[in-house]
C-alpha positions in Angstrom: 27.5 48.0 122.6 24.6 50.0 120.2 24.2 48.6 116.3 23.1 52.4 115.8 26.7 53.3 115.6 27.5 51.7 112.2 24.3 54.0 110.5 26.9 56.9 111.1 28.5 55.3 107.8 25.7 54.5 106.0 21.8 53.9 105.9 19.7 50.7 105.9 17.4 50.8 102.9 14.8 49.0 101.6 12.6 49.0 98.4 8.7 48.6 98.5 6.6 48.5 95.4 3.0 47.4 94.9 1.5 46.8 92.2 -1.5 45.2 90.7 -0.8 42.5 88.2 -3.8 42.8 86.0 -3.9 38.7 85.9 -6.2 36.3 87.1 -6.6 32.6 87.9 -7.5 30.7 84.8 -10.6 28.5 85.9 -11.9 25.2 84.1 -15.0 27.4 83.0 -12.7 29.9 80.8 -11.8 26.9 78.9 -14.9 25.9 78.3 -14.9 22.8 81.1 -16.0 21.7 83.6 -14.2 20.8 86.9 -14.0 17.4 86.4 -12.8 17.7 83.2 -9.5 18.8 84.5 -7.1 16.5 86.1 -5.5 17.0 90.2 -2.4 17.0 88.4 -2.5 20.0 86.1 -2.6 23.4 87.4 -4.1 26.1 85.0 -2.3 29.2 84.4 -4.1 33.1 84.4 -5.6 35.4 82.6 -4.8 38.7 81.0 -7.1 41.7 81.7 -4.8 44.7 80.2 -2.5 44.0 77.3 0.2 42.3 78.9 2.9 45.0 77.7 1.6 47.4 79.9 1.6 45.8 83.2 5.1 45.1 81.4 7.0 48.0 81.3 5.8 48.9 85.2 7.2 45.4 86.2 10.7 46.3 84.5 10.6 49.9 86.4 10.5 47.8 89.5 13.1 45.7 88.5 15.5 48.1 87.5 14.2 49.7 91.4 15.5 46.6 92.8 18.8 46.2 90.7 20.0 50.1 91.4 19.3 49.3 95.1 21.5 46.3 94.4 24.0 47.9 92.7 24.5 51.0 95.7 24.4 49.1 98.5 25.2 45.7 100.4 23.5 43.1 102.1 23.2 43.5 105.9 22.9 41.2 108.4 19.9 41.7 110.0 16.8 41.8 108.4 16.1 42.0 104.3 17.4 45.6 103.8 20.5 46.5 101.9 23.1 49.2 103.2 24.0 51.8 101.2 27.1 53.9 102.2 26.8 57.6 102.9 29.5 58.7 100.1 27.2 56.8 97.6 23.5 57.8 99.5 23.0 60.9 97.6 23.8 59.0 94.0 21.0 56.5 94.9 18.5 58.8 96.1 18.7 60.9 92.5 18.7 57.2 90.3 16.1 55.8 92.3 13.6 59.2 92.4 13.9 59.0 88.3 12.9 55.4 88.2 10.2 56.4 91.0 9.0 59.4 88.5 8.8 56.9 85.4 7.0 54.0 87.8 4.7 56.8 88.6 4.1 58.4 84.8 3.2 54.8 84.1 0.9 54.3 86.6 -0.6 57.5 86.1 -1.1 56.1 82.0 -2.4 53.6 82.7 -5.2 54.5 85.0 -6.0 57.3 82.4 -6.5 54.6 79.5 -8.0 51.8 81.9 -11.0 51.4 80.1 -9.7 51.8 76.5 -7.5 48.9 77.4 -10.2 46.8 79.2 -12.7 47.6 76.0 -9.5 46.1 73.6 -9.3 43.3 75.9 -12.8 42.6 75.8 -13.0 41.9 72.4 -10.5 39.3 72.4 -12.3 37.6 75.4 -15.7 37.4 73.0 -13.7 35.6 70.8 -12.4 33.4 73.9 -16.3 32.8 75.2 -17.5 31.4 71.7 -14.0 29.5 71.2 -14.9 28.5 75.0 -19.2 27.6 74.3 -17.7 25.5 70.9 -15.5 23.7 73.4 -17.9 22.7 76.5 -20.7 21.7 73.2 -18.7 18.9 72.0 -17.2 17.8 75.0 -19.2 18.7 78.4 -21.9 15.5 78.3 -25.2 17.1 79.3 -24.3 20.6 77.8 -27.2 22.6 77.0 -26.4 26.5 77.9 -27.8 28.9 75.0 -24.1 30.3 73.3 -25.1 33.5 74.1 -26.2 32.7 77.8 -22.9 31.4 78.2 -20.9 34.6 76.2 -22.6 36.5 78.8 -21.9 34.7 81.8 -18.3 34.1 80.2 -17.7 38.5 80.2 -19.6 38.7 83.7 -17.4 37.0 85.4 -14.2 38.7 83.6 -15.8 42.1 84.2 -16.2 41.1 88.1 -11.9 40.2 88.1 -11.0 44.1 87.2 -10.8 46.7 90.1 -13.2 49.6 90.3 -11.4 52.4 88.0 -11.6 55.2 91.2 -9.1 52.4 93.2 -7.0 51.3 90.5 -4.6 53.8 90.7 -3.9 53.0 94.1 -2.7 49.6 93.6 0.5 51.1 91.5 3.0 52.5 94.1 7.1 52.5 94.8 9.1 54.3 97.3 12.3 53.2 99.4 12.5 53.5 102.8 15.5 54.8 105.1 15.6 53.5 108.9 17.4 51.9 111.4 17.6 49.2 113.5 18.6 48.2 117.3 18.5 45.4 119.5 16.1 44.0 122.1 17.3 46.4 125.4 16.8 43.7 128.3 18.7 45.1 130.3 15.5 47.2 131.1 13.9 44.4 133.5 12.5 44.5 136.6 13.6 45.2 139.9 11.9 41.8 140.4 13.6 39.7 137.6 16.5 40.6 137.9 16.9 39.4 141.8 15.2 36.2 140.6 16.7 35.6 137.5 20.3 38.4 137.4 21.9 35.5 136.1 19.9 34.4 133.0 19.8 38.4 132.1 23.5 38.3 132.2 23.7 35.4 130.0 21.6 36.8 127.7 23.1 40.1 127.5 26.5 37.9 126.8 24.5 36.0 124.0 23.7 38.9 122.5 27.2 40.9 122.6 28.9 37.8 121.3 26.0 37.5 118.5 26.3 41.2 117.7 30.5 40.7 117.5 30.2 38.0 115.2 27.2 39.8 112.8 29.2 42.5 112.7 32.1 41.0 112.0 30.7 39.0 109.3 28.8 41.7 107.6 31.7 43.9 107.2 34.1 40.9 106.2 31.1 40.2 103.7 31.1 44.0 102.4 35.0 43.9 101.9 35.2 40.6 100.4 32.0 41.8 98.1 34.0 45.3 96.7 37.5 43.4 97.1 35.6 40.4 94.1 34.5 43.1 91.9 38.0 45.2 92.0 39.6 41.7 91.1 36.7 40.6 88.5 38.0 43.9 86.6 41.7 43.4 86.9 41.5 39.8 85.9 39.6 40.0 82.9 42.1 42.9 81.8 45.1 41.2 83.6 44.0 38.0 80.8 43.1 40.2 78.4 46.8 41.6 78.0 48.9 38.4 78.6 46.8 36.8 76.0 47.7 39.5 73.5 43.4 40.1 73.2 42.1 43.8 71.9 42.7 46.3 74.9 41.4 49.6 74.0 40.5 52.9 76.2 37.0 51.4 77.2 38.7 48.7 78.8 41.0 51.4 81.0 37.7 53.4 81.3 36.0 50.7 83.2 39.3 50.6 85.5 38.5 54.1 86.6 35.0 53.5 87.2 35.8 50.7 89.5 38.4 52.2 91.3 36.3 55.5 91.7 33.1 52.6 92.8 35.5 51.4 95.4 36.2 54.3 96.9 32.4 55.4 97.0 31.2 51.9 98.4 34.3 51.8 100.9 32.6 52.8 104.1 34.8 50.4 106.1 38.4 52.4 105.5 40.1 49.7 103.7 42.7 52.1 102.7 45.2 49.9 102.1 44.1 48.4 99.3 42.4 51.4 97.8 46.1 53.0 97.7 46.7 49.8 95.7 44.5 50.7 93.1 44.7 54.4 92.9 48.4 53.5 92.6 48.2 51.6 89.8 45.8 53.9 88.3 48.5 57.0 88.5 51.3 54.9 87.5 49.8 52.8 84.6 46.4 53.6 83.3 46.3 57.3 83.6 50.5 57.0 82.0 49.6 55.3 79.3 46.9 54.9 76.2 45.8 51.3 75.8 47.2 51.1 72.2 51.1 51.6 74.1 50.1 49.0 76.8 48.8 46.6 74.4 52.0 46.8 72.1 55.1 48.4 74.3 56.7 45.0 75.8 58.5 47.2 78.4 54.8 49.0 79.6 53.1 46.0 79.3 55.6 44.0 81.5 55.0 46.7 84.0 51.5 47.0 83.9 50.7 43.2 84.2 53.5 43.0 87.1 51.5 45.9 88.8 48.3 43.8 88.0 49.8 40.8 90.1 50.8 42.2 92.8 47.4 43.9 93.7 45.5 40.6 92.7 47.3 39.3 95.4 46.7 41.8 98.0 42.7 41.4 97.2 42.9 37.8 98.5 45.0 38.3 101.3 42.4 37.1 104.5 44.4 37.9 107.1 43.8 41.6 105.9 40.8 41.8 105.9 40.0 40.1 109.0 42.4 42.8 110.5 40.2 45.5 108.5 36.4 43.9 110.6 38.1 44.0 113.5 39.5 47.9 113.3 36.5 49.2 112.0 34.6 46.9 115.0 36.8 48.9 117.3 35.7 52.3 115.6 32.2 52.2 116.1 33.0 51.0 119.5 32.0 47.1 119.2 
């Protein structure tokens, strides 16, 4: 029994991105108070040091890094990484080097204009210190600091929060990651354990191949059910759509194709059966028709919602694709 074999369909990936946030802690003294001042029950927020849309736009590059990975591949059952099938492999690697290439053009701006955008942020946090000295003078009992003492403590102790400009661009960087996993091998233990303890090791090995059954199992169960909810997601809003009488036009057959050419892609399992379902439907009513002839022909429109139900149907049948984890268990041999 070797996990391995199911990276002969597709390839555990995972996403890494660091990234500094150019924030830091607000403290009582930015406010222009002291520690007392502030009540165990609040918690005080953070501070800006770049103008917040830059450190922006470099936080949407990694979520948009994230999504794509999300929208290639599916959750597997061991660890945090997401499995991408081979068919779609290639189509990920080219999305996710252009977000890569933007993350890094960002990064790369950034570090160029580092201190133009820590001398714009500067000014605003003169503005803060005074606001801040005007503060701790009317309400700090005891206060005494000269205002321009305390500006200059106040822009000391932001200067001190903002990484040295030869290491800042060294705190921006995104890549994905392609490996594998396998399980513990005990059956590798001693000559010496295993005439003291043969049968423990045997009914661990057993834990494990029943654990590995099931996970696999599950996870493949999990990927069918995941494709089989978006192919019906589709069909159902158009399947509504139609009975209802709403606007169908040739987007709406458009994002048929797409999904049925997703599904195919993302199908790494073989579940032929109901592929054939929708490639079916797609020769006999989308590709037949325009949407203007479906939306108005009774006679097309019968058809087309009667094909609609039937394949509906066959997404939800369990039986199937229980039958569908266990054949493809069987392939890769576990």
């Amino acid at each position: 029994m070797d996990i391995k074999r199911i990276f002969t369909d597709g390839n555990l990936v995972d996403i890494n991105v660091s990234m500094w946030t150019a924030k830091k802690m607000l403290t009582p003294e930015d406010l222009g108070l002291s520690q007392t001042d502030i009540s165990s029950a609040f918690t005080l927020g953070n501070k800006t040091l770049i103008p917040a849309d830059v450190i922006a736009e470099l936080k949407s590059l990694e979520n948009k890094a994230r999504s794509t990975l999300l929208e290639y591949s599916f959750k597997f059952t061991f660890g945090g990484a997401r499995f991408i099938p081979k068919k779609r492999f290639m189509e990920f690697v080219e999305a996710i080097d252009k977000i890569i290439d933007r993350f890094d053009t960002k990064a790369d701006d950034l570090a160029k204009n580092y201190m133009t955008y820590r001398r714009d942020m500067r000014s605003e946090y003169v503005t803060a210190a005074h606001e801040a000295f005007a503060r701790a003078t009317s309400l700090c009992v005891g206060f005494d600091m000269d205002e321009n003492e305390f500006v200059n403590m106040f822009l000391e102790r932001i200067e001190q929060s903002y990484p040295k400009i030869e290491d800042l661009r060294k705190k921006f960087h995104m890549e994905y990651s392609v490996f594998q996993v396998a399980l513990p091998d005990i059956s590798q233990a001693s000559y010496e354990d295993i005439l003291e303890e043969d049968g423990k090791i045997k009914m661990m090995q057993e834990a494990y191949r029943k654990s590995l059954y099931n996970k696999v199992n599950s996870f493949v169960e999990s990927c069918t059910n995941e494709m089989r909810s978006k192919a019906t997601e589709v069909l159902t809003r158009f399947s509504e759509g139609l009975g209802e009488g709403k606007r169908i036009n040739e987007g709406s057959l458009n994002s048929i194709k797409k999904m049925i050419d997703e599904y195919e892609k993302m199908d790494f399992v073989g579940d032929k059966v109901f592929l054939d379902h929708l490639k079916m439907f797609k020769t006999k009513c989308i590709d037949c028709y325009p949407a203007k002839t479906i939306l108005t022909d009774s006679v097309v429109k019968g058809t087309v919602l009667r094909e609609l139900k039937a394949i509906l149907k066959a997404a939800q049948d369990k039986s199937a694709i229980q039958e569908l984890a266990d054949k493809y268990r069987s392939s890769i041999h576990i």
